[in-house]
N, C-alpha and C positions, 0 to 999 in steps of 0.2 A: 504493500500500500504506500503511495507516495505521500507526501507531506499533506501535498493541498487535500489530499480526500482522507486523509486521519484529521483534520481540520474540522471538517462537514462532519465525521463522526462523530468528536468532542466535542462542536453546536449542538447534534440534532440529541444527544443522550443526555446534555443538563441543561439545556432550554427547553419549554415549552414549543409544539407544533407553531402557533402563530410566531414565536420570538426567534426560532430557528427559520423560518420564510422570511421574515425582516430583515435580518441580518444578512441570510444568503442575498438578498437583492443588491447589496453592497459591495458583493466581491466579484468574482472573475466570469467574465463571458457576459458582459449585458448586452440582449439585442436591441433594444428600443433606442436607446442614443444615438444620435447622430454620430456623435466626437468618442465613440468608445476606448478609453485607456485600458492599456496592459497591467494590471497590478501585479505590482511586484510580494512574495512575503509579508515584506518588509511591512508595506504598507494595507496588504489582510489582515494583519493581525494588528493595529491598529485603530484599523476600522474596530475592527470587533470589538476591541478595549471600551471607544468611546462610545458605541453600541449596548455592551453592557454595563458600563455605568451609566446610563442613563434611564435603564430600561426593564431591568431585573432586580430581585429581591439581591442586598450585599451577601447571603450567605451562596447564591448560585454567582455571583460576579466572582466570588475568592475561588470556588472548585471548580470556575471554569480558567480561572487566573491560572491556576497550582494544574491542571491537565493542561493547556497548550502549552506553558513554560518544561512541562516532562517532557512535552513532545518534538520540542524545537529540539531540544536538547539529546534528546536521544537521536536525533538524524544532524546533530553538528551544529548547529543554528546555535550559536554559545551566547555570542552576546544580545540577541534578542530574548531567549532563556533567562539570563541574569538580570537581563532590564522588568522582565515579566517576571519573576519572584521577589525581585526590590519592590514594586508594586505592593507584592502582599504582606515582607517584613515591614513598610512604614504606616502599615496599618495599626489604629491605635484599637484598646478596649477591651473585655475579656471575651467578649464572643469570638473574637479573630485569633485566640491564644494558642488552639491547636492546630488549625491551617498557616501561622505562621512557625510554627515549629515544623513543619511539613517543607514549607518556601526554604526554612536554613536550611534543613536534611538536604536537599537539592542544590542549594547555593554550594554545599560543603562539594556534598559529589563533581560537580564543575571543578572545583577546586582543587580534587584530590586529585582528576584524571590531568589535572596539569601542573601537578608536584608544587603546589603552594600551602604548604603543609600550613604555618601560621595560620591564614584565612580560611584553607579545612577545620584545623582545629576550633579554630573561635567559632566558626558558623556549628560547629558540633554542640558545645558548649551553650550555647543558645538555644539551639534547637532540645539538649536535656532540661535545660531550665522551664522550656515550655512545657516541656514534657513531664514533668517532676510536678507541675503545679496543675496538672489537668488527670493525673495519673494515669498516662497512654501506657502502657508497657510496651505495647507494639512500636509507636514511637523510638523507645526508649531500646528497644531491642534492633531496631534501625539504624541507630547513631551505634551502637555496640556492633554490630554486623561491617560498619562503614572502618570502624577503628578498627575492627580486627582485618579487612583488607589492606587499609593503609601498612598496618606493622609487615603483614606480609610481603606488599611490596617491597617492604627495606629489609625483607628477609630476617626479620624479628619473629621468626617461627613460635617459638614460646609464647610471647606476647601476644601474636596473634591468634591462638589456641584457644589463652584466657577471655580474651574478649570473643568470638566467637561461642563460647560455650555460656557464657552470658547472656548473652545473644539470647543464644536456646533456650535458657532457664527459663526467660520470658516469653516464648510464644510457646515450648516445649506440649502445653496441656489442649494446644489446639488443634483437632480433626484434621482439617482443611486449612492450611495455613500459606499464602505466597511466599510470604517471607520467611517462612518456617522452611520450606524446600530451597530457598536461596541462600540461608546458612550451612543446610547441606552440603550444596555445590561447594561452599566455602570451605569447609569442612575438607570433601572431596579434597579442593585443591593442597590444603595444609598436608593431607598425606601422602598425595604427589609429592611436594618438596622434600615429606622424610621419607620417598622412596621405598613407600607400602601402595607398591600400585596396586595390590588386590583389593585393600582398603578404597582408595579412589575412584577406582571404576565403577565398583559397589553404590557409592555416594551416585557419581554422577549419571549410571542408568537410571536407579531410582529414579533420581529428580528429572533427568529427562522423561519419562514414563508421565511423570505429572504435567509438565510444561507443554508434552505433546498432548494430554486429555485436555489441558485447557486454551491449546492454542497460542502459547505463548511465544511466538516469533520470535525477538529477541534473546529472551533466552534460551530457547533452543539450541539459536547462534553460538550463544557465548558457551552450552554446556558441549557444542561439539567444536568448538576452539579448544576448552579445557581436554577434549581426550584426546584431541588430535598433539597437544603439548605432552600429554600424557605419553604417547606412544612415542612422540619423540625423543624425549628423557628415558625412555624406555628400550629405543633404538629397533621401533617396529615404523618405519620411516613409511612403509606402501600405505600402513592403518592410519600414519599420520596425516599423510598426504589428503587421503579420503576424506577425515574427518575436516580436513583445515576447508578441504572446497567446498564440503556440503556445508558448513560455517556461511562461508563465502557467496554459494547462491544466496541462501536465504536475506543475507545482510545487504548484497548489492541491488537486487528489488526491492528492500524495506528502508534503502539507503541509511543503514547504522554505520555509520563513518568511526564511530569508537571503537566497534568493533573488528571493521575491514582493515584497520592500521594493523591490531597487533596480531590476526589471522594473515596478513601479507606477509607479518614479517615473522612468523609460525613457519611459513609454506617457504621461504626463502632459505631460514636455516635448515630446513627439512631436504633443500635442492644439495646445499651448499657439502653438508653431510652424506648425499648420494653422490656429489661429484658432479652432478649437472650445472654447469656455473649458468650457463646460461638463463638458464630457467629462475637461479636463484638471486643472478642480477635482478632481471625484471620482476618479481613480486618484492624482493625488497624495495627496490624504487616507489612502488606501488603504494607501498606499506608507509613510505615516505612521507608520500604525497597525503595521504588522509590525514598523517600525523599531524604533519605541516599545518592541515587544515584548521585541525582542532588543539594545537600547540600540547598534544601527547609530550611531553617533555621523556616522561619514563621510559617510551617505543621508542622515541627518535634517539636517546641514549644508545639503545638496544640494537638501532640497526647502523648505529656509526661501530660499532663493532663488529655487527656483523658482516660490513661493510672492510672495518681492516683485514678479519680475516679474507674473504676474496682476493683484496690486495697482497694479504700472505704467498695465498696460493698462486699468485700470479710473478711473485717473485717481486715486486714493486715494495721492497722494507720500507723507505720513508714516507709512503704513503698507508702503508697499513700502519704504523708507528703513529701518524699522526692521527689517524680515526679512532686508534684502541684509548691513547692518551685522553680525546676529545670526550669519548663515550666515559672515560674514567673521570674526568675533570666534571661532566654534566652529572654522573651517578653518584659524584661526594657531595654536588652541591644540593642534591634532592635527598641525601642521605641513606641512597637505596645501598643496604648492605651485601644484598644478595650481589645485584647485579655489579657489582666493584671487588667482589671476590670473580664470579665469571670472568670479566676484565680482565681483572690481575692476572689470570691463569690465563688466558689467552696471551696477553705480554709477558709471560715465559715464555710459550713457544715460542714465539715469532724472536726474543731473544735465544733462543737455543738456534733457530735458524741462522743467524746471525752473526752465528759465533760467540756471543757473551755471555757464557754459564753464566759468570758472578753475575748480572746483573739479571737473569732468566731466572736461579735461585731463589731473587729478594722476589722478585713476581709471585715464584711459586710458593712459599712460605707466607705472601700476606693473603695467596687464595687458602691454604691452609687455615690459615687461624680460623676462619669464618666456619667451614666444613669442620673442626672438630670442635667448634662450639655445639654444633647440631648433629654429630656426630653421625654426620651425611658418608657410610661406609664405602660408597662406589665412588665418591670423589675424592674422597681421602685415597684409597688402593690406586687412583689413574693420576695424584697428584708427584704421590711417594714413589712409585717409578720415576717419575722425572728427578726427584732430589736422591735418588739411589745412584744414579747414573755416576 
């Protein structure tokens, strides 16, 4: 479904029949004018704004505020997203106290997906405060779910276990739960990283099994980007491949651009690893380009390494030296742990190549520290070859 008709959706489900035909005569394709304009997004959604403040009750103006700002957002649309939940954080009063706890939840998420950890954190912090005074626990299990993502981005495995299972305590009693199966995935991924894929997969059929009874596009998406990473770390590259593209249909007709960035760049390591350069240039570029879009800072780290390696494999050292560096300079400043150990051990080899043990050594050793914090046994056993050498 493309934007403009997820648009007509989110009208015609929280407005009124009459108030959904008013509004639609405002927007795209009018025949009766003479001087018909193109309307852009930009200014649909606009229209609509001042359509419904003037025209609906304020409790359908805020949930329809808090669903087009989800929706911008999840097809990339950032700063129109952020301009439409500021709308609903400077709302005053206590009737608006949970929907604007809902608007930070979402401010935060923007934020995380673009390593601004500060202004993640605050919009978090906010959104618990609204949450703590309305007693959501769903809310609150939200903001728990979002922290325990964040840690694991910086490869704060521990950390992000705790908040996770938090997470669950509070939706844990519920049948039918969205967010309750989106913990799991969460879940899922954490034993990816400690390399219990049986555990993993476990997670994320289940939750795909629910996603597909409810139709959940999106996350479909993202539960067959997570297996398709799965089988990669796994080293079942065909299974990966599979999962990364059927990822990839769904998300480039639903255009989720958050999601096609770090499935490009899934499908590019997965080439780079069979040896297909070719292939694994163009989805990383690919992978690039949506990053780009939506200022993934985390992905675009991710594919400037994967980027030096290429350049390894092509023989080009000062140019793989300067993408592994750049990827490592971008992954201190966002403070992702994980992927600054990956780094590091990739700027051993390419020092080993190179000819400079002592200096491939220090790489390999600060990829160590990290691995035997988490005591991640198959990266420890392929690092300690290299320091036996």
């Amino acid at each position: 479904m493309n934007l403009q008709n997820e648009l007509n959706k989110i009208l015609s489900s929280i407005l009124g029949k009459v108030e959904f035909k008013n509004v639609s005569s405002l927007l795209l394709d009018q025949k009766k004018p003479s001087h018909k304009f193109r309307n852009s997004l930009r200014s649909n959604i606009d229209l609509i704004i001042t359509f419904a403040e003037n025209n609906v009750t304020e409790k359908k103006y805020l949930n329809l505020l808090l669903a087009l700002g989800e929706s911008c957002s999840i097809h990339g649309e950032i700063d129109i997203a952020k301009e439409v939940f500021g709308r609903i954080i400077s709302k005053k009063g206590n009737n608006s106290l949970n929907i604007r706890g809902y608007a930070n939840l979402q401010i935060a998420i923007i934020e995380s997906n673009q390593a601004n950890w500060d202004t993640t954190n605050r919009s978090l912090r906010n959104a618990a405060k609204l949450f703590n005074e309305t007693n959501d626990k769903t809310g609150l299990a939200e903001c728990d779910n979002i922290l325990g993502t964040l840690e694991a981005e910086k490869g704060k495995i521990k950390l992000a276990k705790i908040h996770f299972e938090k997470a669950y305590f509070n939706v844990k009693h519920k049948r039918k739960s969205h967010l309750k199966t989106k913990i799991e995935v969460n879940l899922g991924i954490i034993y990816n990283m400690l390399e219990n894929y049986g555990e993993a997969e476990k997670f994320f059929r289940k939750s795909l099994t629910t996603f597909k009874n409810e139709k959940e596009k999106k996350r479909i998406a993202e539960i067959k980007h997570n297996l398709g990473m799965m089988y990669l770390k796994n080293g079942k590259y065909k299974q990966a491949i599979k999962e990364f593209e059927n990822s990839l249909k769904i998300s480039e007709v639903e255009n989720f651009s958050p999601i096609m960035g770090i499935t490009y760049l899934g499908l590019g390591e997965t080439y780079l690893l069979m040896g297909n350069m070719r292939k694994a240039v163009s989805s990383t570029d690919n992978g690039f380009e949506k990053s780009i879009k939506i200022n993934d800072r985390l992905t675009i780290a991710d594919i400037y390494k994967v980027k030096g390696v290429i350049y390894k494999k092509d023989k080009n050292y000062k140019a793989a030296e300067n993408y592994l560096l750049t990827s490592l300079r971008i992954n201190k400043e966002i403070k992702n742990e994980l992927n600054i150990a990956e780094t590091n051990y990739e700027l051993g080899l390419l020092h080993e190549k190179m000819e400079k043990p002592a200096v491939a050594k220090k790489y390999f050793k600060l990829a160590l520290k990290y691995y035997n914090e988490f005591n991640c046994k198959k990266e420890i056993e392929k690092i300690k070859k290299h320091l036996d050498k």
